[in-house]
MDAnalysis code that builds the backbone (N, CA, C; Angstrom):
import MDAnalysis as mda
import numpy as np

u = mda.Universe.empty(282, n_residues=94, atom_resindex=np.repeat(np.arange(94), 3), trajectory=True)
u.add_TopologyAttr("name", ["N", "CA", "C"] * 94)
u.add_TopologyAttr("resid", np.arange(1, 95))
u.add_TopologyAttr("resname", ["UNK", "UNK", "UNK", "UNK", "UNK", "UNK", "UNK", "UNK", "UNK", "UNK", "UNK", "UNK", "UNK", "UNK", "UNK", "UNK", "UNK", "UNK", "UNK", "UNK", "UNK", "UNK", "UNK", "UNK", "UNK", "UNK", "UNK", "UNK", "UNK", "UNK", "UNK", "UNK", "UNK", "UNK", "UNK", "UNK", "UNK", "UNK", "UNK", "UNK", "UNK", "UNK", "UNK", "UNK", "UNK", "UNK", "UNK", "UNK", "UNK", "UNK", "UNK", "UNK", "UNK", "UNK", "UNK", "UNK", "UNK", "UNK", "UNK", "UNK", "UNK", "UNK", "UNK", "UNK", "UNK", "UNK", "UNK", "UNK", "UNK", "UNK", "UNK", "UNK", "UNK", "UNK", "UNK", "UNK", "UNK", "UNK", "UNK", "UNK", "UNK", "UNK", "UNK", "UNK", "UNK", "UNK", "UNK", "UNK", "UNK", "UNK", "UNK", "UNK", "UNK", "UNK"])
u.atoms.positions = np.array([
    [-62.376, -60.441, -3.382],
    [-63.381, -59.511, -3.850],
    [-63.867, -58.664, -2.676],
    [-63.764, -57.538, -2.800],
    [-64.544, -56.468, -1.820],
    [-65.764, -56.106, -1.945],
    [-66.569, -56.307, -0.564],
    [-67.904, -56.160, -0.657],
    [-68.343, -54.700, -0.756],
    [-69.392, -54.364, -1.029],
    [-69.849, -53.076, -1.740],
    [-70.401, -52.319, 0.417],
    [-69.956, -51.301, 0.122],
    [-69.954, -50.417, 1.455],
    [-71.651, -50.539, 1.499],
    [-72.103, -50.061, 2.840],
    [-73.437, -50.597, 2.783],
    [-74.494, -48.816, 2.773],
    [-72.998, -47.906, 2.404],
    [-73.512, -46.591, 2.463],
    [-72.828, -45.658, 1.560],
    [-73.609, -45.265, 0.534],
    [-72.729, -44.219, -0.176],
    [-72.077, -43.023, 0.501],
    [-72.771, -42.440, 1.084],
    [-71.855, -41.225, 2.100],
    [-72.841, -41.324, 3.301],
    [-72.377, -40.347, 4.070],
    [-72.646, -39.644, 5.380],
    [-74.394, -39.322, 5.590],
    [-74.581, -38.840, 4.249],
    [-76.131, -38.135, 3.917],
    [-76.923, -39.254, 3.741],
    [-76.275, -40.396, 2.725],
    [-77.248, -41.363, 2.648],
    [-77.629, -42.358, 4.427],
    [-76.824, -42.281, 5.207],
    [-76.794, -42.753, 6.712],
    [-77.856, -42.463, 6.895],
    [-77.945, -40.833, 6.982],
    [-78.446, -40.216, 7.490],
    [-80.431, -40.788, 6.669],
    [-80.262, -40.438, 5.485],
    [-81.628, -40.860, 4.887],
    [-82.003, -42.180, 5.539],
    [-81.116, -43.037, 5.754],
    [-81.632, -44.675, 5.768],
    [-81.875, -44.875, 7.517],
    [-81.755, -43.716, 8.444],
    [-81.848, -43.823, 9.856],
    [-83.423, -43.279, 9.646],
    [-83.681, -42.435, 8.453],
    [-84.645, -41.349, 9.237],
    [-86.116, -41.906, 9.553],
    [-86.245, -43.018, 8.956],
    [-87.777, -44.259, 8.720],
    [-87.554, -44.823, 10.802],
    [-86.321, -44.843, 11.222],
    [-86.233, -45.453, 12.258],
    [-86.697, -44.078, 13.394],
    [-86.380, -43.099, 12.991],
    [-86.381, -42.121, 13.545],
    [-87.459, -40.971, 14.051],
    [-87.799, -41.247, 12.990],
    [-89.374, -40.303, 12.782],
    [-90.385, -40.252, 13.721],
    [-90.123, -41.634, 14.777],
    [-91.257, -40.711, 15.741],
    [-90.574, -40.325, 16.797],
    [-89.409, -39.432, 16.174],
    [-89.127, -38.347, 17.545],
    [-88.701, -36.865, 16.710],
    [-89.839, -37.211, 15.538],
    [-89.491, -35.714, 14.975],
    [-90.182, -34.602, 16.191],
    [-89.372, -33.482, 16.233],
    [-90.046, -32.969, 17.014],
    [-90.429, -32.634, 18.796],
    [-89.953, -33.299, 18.647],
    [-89.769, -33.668, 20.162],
    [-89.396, -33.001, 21.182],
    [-89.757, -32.231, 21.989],
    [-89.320, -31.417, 23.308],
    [-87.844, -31.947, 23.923],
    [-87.662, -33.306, 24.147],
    [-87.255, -33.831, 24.383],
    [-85.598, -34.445, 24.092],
    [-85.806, -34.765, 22.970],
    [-85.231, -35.346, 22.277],
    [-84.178, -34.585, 21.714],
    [-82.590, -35.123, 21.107],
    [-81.734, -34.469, 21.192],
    [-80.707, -35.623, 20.177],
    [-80.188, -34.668, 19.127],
    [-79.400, -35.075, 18.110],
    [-78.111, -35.388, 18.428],
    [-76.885, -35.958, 19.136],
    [-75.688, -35.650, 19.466],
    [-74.931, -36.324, 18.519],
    [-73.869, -36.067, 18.041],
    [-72.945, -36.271, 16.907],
    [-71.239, -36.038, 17.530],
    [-70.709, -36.665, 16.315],
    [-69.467, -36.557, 16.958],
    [-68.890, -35.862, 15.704],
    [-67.609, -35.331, 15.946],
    [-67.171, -34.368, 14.850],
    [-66.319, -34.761, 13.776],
    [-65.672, -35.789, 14.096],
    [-65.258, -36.301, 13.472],
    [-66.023, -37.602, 12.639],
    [-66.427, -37.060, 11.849],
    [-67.780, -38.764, 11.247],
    [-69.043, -38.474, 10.956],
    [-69.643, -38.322, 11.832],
    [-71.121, -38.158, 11.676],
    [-71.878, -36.530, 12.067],
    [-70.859, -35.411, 11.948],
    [-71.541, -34.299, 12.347],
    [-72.831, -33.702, 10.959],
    [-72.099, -34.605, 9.621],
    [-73.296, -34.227, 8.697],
    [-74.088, -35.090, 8.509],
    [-74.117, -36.048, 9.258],
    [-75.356, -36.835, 9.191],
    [-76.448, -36.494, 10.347],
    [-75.861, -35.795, 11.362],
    [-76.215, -35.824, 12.544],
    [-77.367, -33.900, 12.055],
    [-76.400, -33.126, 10.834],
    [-77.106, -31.765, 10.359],
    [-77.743, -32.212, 9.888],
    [-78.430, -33.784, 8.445],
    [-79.754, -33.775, 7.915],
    [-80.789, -34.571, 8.757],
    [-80.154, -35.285, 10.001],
    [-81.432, -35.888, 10.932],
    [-81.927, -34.393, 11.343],
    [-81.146, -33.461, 11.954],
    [-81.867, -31.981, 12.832],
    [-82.565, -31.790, 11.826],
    [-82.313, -31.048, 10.748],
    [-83.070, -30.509, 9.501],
    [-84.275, -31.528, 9.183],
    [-84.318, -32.488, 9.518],
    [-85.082, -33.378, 9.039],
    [-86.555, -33.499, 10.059],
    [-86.045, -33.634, 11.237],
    [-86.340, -33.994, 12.471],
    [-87.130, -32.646, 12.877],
    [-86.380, -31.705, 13.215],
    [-86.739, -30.809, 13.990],
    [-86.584, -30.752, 15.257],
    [-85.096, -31.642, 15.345],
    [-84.769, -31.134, 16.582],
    [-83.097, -30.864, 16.888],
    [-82.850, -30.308, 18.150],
    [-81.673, -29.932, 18.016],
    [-80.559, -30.897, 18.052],
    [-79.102, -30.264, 17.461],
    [-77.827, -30.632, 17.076],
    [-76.778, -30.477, 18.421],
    [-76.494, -31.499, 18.825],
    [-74.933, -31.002, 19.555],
    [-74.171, -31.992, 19.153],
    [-72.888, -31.827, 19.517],
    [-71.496, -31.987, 19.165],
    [-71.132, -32.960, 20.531],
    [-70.489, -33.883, 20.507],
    [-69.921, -34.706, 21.647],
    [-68.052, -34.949, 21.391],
    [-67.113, -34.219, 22.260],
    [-66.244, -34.603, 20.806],
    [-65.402, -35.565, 22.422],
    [-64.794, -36.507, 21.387],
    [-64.238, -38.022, 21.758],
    [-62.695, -38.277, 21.639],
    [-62.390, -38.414, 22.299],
    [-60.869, -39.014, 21.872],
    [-60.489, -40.139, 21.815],
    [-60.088, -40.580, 20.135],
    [-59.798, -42.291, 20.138],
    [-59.054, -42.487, 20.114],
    [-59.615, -44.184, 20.667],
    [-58.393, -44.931, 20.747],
    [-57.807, -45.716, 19.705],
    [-56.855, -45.490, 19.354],
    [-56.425, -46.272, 17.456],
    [-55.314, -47.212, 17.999],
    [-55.801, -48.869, 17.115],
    [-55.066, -49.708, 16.994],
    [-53.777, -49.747, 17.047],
    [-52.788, -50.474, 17.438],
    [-51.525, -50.164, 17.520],
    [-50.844, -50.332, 16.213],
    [-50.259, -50.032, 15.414],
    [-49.686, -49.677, 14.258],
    [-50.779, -49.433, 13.192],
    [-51.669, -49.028, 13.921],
    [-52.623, -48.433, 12.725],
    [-53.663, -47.444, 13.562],
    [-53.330, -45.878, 13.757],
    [-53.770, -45.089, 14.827],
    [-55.021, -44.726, 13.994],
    [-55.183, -44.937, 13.243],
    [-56.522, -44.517, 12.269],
    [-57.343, -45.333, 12.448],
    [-57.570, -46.664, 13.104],
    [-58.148, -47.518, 13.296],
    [-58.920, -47.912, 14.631],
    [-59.733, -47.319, 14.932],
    [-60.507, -47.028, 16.210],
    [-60.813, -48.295, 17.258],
    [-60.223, -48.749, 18.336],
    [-60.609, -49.960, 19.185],
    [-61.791, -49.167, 20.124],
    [-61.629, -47.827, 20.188],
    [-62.087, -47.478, 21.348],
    [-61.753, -45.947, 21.488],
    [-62.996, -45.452, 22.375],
    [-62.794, -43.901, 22.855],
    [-62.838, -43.251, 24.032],
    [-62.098, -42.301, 24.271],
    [-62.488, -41.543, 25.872],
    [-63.618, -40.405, 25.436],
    [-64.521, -40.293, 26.738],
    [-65.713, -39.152, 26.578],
    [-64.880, -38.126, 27.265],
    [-65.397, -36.686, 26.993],
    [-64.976, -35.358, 27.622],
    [-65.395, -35.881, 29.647],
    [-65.798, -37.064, 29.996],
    [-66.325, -36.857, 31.257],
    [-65.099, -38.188, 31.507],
    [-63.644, -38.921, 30.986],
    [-63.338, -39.748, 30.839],
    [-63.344, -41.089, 30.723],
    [-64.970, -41.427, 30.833],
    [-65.632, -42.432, 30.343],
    [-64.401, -43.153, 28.855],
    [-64.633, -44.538, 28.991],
    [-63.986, -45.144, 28.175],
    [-64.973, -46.201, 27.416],
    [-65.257, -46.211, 25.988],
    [-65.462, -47.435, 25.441],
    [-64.628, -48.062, 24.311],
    [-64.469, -49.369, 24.889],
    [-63.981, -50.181, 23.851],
    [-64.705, -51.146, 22.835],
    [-64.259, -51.647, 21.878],
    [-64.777, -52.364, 21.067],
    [-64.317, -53.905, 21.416],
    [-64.752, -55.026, 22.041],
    [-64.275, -55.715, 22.572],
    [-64.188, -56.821, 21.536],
    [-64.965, -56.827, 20.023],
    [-64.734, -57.570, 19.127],
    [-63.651, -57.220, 18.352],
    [-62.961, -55.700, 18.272],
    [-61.805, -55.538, 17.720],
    [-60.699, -55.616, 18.475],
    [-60.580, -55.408, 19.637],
    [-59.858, -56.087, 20.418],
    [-59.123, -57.573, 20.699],
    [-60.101, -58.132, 19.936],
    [-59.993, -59.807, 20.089],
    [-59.639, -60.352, 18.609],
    [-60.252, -59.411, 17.977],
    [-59.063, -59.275, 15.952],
    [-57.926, -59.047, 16.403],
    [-57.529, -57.718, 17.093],
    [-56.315, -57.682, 17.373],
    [-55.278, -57.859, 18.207],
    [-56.094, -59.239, 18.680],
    [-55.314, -59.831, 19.891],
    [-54.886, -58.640, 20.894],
    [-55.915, -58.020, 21.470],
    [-55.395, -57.393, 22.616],
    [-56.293, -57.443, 23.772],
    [-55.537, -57.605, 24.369],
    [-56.318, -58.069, 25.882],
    [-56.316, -56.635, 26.757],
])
């Protein structure tokens, strides 16, 4: 039996962050970053929401070996690397 996703889409993310979020509506400070692939429309109803600004971070992943759609891990535009060290260890890779 498959368990029920814990998010109808992208927008609802976005609604169920915004209670966590709210005291940085506004903010001088403070800064929305999203990635483009995934969360760039969740990342447009926190700004809209928020009132504060949107940028873009874009990532290059790293996908499982016979399954490249399957994310262990990413490089940043500055080549920073993160991995997922619990999927790593699903997929037996050291």
């Amino acid at each position: 039996m498959l368990s029920e996703k814990p998010y109808k889409n992208r927008i609802d993310v976005a609604r169920k962050l915004l209670p966590e979020l709210k005291k940085y509506k506004g903010e001088k400070d403070a800064i929305i970053l999203a990635i483009p692939r995934g969360t760039l429309e969740t990342g447009a109803v926190l700004r809209d929401e928020l009132n504060i600004p949107l940028d873009i971070v874009v990532t290059k992943k790293i996908g499982a070996l016979g399954n490249d759609e399957y994310a262990i891990g990413s490089v940043g535009p500055d080549g920073s690397v993160q991995i997922n060290e619990k999927v790593m260890s699903n997929f037996g890779i050291s």
